[in-house]
C-alpha positions in Angstrom: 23.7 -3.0 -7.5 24.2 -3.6 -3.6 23.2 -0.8 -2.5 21.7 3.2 -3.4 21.7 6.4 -2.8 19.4 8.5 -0.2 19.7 11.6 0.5 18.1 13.0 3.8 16.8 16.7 4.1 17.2 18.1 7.4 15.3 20.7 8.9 16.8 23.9 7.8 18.1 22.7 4.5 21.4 20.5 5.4 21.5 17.3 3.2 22.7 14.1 4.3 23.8 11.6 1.3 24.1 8.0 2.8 24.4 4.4 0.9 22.3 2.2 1.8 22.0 -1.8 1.6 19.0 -3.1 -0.3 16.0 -4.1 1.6 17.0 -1.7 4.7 14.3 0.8 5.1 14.7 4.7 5.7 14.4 4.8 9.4 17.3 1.8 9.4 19.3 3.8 7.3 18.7 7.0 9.5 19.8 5.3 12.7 22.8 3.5 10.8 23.8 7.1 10.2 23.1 8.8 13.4 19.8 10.7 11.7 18.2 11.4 14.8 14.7 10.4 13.2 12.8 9.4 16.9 11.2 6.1 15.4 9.5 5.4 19.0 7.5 2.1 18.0 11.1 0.7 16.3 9.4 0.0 13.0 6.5 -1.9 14.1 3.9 1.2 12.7 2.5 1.4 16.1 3.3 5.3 15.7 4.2 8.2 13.5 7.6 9.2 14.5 9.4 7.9 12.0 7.6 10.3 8.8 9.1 11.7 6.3 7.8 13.3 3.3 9.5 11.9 -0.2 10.3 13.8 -3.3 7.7 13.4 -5.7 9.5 11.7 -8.5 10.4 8.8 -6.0 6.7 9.1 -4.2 5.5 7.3 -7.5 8.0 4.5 -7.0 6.6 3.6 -4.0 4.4 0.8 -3.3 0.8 2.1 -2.2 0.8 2.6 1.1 -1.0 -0.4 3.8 -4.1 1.2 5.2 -2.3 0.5 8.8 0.3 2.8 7.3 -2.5 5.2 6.6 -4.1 5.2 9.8 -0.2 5.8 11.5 0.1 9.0 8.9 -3.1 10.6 10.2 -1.3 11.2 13.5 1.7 12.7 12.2 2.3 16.2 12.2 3.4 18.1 9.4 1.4 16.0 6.9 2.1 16.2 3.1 0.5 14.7 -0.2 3.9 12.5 -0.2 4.1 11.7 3.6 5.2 7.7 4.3 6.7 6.1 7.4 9.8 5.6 7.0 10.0 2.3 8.7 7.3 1.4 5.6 9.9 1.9 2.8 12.2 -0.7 1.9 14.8 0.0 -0.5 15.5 -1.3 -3.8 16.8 -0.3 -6.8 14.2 1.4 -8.2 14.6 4.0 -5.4 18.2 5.1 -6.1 19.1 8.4 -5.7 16.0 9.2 -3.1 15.4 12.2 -1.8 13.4 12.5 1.3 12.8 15.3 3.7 12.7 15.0 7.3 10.6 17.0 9.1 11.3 18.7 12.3 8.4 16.7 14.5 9.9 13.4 13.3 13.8 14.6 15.0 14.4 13.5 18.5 15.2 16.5 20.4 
């Protein structure tokens, strides 16, 4: 397997399905597919723009997350128990079929 499945929640409820290669991350995958997920810092967890808050059957697949990442989530708005940056997650094919919503503070407006 080349690549997986993510599926993007939007604000309101539309879904986005997208392949993805593995070892892109969610925010690479979001600007591949014109996801207007802001991502201000462009990966480098300097900020909180890129969160997103995974599905809870694929939160458990994650790898813990860095205390840096941590520290990033604290200033992101909308916070959940399954809040990441997506910058942070690199896919693989454990993660196939992920579903993550995006919420409205992470869009670009």
């Amino acid at each position: 397997m080349r690549t997986v499945r993510v599926t993007f929640v939007l604000p309101g409820g539309r879904e986005r399905v997208c392949e993805a290669r593995l070892g892109e991350t969610l925010l690479d995958v979001a600007r591949q597919e014109d996801i207007a997920i802001e991502g201000a810092c462009g990966g480098s967890m300097a900020c909180a723009t890129c969160h997103v808050i995974v599905e809870p059957g694929f939160f458990e697949r994650l790898p813990v997350a860095s205390p840096e990442e941590e520290d990033m989530l604290d200033l992101a708005e909308s916070l959940a128990p399954t809040s990441r940056l997506g910058c942070q997650i690199a896919l693989d094919a454990s993660l196939d079929g992920l579903v993550v919503n995006v919420p409205k503070t992470s869009l670009l407006e």
